[in-house]
Kinemage of the C-alpha trace (Angstrom):
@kinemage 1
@onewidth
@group {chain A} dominant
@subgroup {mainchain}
@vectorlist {calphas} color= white
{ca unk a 1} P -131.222 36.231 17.619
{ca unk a 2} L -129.813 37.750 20.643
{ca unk a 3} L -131.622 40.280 22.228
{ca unk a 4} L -128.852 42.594 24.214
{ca unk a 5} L -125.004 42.664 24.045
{ca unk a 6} L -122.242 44.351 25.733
{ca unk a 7} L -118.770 46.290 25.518
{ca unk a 8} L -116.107 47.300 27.587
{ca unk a 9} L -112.656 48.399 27.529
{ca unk a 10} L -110.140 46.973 29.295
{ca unk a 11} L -105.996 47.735 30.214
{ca unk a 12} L -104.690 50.928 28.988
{ca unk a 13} L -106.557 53.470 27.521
{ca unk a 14} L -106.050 53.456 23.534
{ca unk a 15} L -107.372 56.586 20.860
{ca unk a 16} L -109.784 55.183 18.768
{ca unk a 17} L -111.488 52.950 21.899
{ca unk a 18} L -114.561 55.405 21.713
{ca unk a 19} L -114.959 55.411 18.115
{ca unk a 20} L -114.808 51.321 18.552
{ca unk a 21} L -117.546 51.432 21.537
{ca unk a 22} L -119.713 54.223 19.132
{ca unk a 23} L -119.959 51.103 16.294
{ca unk a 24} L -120.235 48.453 18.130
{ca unk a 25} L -123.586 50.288 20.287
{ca unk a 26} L -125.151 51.753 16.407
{ca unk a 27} L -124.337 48.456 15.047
{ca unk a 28} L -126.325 47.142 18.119
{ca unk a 29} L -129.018 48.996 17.156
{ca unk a 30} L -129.123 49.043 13.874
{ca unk a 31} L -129.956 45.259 14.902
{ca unk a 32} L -132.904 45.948 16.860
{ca unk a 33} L -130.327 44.634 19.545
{ca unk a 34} L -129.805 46.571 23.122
{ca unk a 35} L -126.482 47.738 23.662
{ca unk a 36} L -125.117 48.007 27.355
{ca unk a 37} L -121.692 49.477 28.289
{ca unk a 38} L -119.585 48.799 31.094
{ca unk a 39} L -117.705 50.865 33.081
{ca unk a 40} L -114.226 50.614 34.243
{ca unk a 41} L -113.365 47.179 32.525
{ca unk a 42} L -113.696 44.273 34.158
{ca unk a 43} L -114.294 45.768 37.536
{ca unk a 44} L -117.399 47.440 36.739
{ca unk a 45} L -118.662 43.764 35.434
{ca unk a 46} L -118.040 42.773 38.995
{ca unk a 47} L -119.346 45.533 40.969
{ca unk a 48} L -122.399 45.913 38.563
{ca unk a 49} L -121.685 49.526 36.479
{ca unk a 50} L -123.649 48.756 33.646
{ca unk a 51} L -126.025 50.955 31.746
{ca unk a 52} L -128.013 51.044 29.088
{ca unk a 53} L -126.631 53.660 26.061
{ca unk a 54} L -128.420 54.779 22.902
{ca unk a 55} L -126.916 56.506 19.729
{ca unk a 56} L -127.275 60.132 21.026
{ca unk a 57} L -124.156 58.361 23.520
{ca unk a 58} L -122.597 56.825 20.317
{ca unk a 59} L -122.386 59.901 18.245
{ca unk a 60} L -121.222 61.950 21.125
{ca unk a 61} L -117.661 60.360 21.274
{ca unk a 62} L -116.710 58.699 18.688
{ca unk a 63} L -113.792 61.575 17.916
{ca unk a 64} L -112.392 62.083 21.575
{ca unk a 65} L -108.974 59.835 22.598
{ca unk a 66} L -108.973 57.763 25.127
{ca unk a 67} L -112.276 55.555 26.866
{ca unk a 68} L -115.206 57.356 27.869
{ca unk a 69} L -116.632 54.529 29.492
{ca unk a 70} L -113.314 54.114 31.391
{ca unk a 71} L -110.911 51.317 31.979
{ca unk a 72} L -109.275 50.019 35.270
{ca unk a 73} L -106.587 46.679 36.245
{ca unk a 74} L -108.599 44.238 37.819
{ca unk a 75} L -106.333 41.472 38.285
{ca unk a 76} L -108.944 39.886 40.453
{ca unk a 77} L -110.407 38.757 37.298
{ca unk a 78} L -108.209 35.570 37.111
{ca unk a 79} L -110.321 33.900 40.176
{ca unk a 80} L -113.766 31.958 39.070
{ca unk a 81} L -115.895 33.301 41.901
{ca unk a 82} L -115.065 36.704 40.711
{ca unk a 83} L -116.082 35.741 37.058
{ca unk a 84} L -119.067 34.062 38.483
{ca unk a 85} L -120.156 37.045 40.068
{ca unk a 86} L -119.652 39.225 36.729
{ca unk a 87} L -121.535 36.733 34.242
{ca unk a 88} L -124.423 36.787 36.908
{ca unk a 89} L -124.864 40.372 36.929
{ca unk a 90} L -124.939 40.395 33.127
{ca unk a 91} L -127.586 37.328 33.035
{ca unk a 92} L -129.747 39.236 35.204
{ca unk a 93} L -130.234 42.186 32.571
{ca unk a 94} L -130.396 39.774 29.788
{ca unk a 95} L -126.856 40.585 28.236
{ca unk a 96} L -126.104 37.487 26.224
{ca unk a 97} L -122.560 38.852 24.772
{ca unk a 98} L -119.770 41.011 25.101
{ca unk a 99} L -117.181 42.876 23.101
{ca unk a 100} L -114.364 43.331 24.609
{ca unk a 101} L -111.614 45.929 23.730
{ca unk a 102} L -108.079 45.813 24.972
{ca unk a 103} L -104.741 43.748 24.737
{ca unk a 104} L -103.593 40.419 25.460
{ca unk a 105} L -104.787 40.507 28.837
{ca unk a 106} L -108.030 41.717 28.235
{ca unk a 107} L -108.797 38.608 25.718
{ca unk a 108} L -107.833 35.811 28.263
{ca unk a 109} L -110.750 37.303 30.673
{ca unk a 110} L -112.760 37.150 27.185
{ca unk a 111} L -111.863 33.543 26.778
{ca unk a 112} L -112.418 32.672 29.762
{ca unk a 113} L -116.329 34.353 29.754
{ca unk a 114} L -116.994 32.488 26.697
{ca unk a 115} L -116.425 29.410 28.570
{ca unk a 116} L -118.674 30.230 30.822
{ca unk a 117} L -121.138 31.163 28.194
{ca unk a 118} L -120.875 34.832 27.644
{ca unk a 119} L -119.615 35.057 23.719
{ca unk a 120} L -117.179 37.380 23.953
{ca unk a 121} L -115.731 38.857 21.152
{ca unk a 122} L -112.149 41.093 21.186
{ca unk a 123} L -110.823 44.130 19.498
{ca unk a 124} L -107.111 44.823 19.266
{ca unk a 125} L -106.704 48.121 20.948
{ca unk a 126} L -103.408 49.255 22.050
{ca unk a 127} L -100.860 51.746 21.327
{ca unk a 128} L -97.963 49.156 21.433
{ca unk a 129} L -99.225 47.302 18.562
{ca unk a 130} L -98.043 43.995 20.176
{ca unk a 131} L -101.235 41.771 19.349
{ca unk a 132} L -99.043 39.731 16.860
{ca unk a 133} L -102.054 38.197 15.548
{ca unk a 134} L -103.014 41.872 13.915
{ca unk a 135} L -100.763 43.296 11.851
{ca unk a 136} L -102.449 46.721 13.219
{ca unk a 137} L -104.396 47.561 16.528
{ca unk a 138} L -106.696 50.531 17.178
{ca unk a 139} L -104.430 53.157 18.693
{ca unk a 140} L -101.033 52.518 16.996
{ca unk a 141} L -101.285 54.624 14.023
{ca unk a 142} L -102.127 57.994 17.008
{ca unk a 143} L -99.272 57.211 18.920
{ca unk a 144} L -97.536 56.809 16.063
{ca unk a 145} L -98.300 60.082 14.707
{ca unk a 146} L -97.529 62.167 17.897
{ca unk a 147} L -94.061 60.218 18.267
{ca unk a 148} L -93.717 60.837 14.631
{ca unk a 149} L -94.284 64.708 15.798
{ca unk a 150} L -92.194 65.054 18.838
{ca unk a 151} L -89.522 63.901 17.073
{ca unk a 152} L -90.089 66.157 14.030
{ca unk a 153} L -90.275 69.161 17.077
{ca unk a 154} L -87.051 68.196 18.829
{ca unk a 155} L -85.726 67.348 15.803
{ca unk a 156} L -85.469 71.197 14.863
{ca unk a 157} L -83.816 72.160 18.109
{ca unk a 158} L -81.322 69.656 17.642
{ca unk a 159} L -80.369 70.745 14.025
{ca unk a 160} L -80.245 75.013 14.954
{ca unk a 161} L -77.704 74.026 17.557
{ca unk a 162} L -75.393 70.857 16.631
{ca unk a 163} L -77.108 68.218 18.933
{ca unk a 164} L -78.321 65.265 20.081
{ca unk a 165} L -81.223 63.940 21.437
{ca unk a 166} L -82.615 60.577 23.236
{ca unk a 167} L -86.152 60.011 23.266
{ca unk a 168} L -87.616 57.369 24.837
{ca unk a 169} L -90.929 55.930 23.225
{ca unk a 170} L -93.329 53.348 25.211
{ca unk a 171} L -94.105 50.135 23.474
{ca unk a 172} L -94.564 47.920 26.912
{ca unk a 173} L -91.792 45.288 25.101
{ca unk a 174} L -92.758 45.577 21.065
{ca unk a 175} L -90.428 48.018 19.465
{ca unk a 176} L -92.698 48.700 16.718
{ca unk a 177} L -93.397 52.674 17.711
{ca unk a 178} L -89.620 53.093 17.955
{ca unk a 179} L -89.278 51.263 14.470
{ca unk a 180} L -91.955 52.994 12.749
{ca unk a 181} L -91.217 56.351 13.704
{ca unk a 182} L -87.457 56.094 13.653
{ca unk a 183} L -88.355 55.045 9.852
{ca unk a 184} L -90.644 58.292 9.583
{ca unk a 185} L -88.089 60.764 10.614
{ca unk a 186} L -84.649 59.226 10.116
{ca unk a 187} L -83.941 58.534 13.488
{ca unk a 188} L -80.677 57.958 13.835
{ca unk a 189} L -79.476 55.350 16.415
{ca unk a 190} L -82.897 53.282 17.883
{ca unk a 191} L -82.564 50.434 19.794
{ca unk a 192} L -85.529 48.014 20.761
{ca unk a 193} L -86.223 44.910 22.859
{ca unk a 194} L -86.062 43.063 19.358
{ca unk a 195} L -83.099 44.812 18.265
{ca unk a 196} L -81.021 45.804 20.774
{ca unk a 197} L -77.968 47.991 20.815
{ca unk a 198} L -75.571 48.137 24.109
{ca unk a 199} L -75.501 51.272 25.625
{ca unk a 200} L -72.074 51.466 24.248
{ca unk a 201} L -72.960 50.782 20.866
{ca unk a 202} L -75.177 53.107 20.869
{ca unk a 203} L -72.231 55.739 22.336
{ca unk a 204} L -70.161 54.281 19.736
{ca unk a 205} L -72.483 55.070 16.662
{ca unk a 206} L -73.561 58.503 17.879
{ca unk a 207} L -69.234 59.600 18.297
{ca unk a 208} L -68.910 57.848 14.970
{ca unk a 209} L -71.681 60.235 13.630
{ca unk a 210} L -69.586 63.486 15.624
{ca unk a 211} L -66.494 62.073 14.330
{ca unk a 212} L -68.253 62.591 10.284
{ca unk a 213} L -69.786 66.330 11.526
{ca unk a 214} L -73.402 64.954 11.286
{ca unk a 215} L -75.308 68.455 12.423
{ca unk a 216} L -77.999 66.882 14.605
{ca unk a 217} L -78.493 63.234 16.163
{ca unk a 218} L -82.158 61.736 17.396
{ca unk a 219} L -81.305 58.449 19.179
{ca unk a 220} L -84.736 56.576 19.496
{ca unk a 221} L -85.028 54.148 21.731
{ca unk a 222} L -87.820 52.072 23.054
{ca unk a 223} L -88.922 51.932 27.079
{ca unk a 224} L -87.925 50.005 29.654
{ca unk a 225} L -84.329 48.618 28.130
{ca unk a 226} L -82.386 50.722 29.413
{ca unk a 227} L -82.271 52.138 33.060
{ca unk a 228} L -82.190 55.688 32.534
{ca unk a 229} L -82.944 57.813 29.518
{ca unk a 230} L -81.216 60.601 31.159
{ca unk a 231} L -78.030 58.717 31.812
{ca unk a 232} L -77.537 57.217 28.328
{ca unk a 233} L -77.373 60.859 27.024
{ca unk a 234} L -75.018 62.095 29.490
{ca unk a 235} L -72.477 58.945 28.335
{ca unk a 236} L -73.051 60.289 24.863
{ca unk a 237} L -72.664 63.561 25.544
{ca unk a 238} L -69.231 62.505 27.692
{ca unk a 239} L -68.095 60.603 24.326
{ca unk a 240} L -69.774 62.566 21.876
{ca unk a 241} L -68.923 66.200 22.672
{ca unk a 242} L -72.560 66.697 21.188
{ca unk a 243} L -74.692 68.670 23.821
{ca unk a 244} L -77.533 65.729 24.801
{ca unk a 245} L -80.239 65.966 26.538
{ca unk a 246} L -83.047 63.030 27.035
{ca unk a 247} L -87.062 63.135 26.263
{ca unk a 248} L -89.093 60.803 28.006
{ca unk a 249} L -92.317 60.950 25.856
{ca unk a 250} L -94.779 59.141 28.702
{ca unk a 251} L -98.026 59.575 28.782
{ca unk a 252} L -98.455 61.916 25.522
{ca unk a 253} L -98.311 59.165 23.253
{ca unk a 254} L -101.574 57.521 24.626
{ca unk a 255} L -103.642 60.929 23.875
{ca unk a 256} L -105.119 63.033 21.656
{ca unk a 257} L -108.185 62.408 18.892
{ca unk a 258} L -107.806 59.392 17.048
{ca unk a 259} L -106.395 59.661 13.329
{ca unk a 260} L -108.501 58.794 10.455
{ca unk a 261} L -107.095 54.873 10.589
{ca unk a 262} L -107.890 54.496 13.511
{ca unk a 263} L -111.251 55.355 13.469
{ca unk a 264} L -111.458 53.625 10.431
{ca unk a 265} L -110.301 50.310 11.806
{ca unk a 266} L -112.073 50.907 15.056
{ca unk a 267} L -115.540 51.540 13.083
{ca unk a 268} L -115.087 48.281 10.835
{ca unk a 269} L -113.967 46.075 13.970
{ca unk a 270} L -116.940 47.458 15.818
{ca unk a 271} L -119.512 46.271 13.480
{ca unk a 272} L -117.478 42.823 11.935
{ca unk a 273} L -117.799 42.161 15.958
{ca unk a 274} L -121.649 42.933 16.535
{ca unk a 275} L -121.676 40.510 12.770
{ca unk a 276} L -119.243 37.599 14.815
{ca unk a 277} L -122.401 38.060 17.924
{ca unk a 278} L -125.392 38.089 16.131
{ca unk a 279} L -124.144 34.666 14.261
{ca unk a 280} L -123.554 33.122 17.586
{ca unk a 281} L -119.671 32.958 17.779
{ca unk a 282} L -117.739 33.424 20.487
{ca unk a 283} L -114.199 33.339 22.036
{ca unk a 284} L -112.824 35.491 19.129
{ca unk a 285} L -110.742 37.867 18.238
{ca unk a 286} L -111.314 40.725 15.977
{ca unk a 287} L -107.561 41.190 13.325
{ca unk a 288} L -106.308 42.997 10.742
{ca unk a 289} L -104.491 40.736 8.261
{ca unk a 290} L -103.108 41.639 4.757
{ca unk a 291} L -105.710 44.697 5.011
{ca unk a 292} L -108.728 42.902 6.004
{ca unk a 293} L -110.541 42.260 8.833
{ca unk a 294} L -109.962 38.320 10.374
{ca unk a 295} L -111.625 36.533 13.605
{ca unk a 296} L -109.683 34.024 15.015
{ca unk a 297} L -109.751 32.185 18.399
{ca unk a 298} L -108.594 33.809 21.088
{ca unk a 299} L -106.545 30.965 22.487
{ca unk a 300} L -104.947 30.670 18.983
{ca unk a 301} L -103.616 34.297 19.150
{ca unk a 302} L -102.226 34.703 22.488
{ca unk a 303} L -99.666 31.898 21.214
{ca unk a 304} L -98.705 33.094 17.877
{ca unk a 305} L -95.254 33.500 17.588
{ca unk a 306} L -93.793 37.088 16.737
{ca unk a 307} L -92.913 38.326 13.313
{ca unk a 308} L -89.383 38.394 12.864
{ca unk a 309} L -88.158 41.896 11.796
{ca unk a 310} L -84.799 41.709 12.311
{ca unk a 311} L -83.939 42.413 8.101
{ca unk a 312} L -86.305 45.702 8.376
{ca unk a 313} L -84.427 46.332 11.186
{ca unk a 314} L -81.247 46.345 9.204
{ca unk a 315} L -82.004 48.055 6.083
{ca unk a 316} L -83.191 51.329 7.870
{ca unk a 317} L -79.748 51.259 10.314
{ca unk a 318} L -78.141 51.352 7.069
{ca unk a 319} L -80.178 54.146 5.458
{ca unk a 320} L -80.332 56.456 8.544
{ca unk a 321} L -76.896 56.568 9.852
{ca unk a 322} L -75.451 57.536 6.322
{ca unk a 323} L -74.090 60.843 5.601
């Protein structure tokens, strides 16, 4: 039976992370284990900020967004004396295992602690949803809800005056926030990294849309494919006649008090983690599949191929650009 474990959060800040760290330190307890937090990621497990936390800490945040025990790049992490220097400073206080909550990157530090035998154990939490081995990370269902929002806001503008809009939603390469909420409020033109439009077929569809006296246009499209939000609307707006302006969302859609899911999701992971620990596993990963909670291997999810989308894709092009 191990006697104290570990969590951290690691690469961007997700809502829901607290409410993951609150059950995985009362699931500690609940135990009779000692739980430890970390702060700042993987940099505080080098330079030592660990502290001990009871559940007067746990109940204190599990509703507030974002990582109270903070998060911070450490790319340093990738060197062996670095890691050596971590797992000693967790030997010395007895820690014998580690959550870990984050994104890809996160779990190959995991993996790689494991090895050196810390079990480390991850949870999916992300905005961007792009942990293909989960069909759902902590964090995705709050973005997806303020996107969902915004759009809903801008939306109304749009429609009392005859125009168009391009918002730009983050993602970090998975195009499932642009997807998901461009199927929530009708978005539409969206382009993503997996389904990509030109910039002049997107032009194209929003003057076909003028040409058939569509009222109001949102044109969704997901970051870093195209090189300016701002310019894409002006093109439209050239082609269009429409009036367009662009809305970069940024940091927004990071924010904000988790929704119910996700602190429903985080809450389960938290404890099916603590469960993974106190049977002595290591080196996995906490996913939702088919609506229940899965551990697999962390090496065997940073290589699962992508689900393809491409028909979902198609069917809602079809639905939203009719008249």
């Amino acid at each position: 039976m191990i006697k104290k474990i570990g969590v951290l959060t690691s690469g961007g800040d997700a809502p829901g992370m607290n409410a993951a760290i609150s059950s995985v330190v009362k699931a500690a307890i609940s135990k009779s284990i000692t739980p430890f937090v970390i702060r700042d990621g993987y940099k505080g497990l080098y330079n030592d900020w660990i502290e001990e936390v009871d559940t007067v800490f746990a109940n204190d945040i599990i509703s507030r967004g974002g990582t109270i025990i903070g998060s911070a790049r450490f790319p340093e992490f990738k060197e062996e004396e670095i890691r050596k220097v971590a797992v000693d400073n967790l030997k010395k206080r007895g820690i014998e295992a580690l959550v870990v909550i984050g994104g890809d990157g996160s779990y190959q530090g995991a993996e790689k602690l494991t090895k050196m035998g810390i079990n480390c154990i991850g949870i999916p939490g992300t905005i961007d949803n792009d942990i293909v081995s989960s069909d759902y990370t902590v964090g995705f269902d709050t973005a997806l809800n303020t996107v969902i929002r915004s759009i809903d806001s801008i939306r109304d503008t749009m429609q009392s005056h005859n125009r168009c809009s391009v918002v730009e939603i983050m993602g970090n390469g998975c195009g499932d926030l642009t997807l998901y909420a461009a199927i929530a409020t009708g978005a539409e033109v969206f382009s993503t990294k997996e389904s990509f439009l030109t910039e002049e077929e997107v032009v194209n569809q929003v003057k076909e849309l003028a040409n058939k006296k569509k009222r109001s246009v949102i044109v969704a499209i997901a970051e870093k494919i195209y090189p300016d939000a701002h310019e894409l609307a002006k093109k439209i707006e050239s082609a269009s006649g429409y009036v367009t302006r662009a809305t970069v969302l940024g940091h927004v859609q990071r924010g904000g008090s988790p929704t119910g899911m996700d602190r429903y999701l985080a809450v389960n992971a938290g404890i099916f983690a603590v469960d993974q620990l106190v049977a002595g596993k290591g080196g996995l990963y906490i996913g939702m599949s088919e609506n229940k909670l899965i551990a697999r291997d962390i090496e065997s999810t940073l290589n699962m191929p992508r689900k393809d989308k491409s028909e979902e894709y198609q069917k809602i092009r079809e639905i939203n650009k009719a008249i």
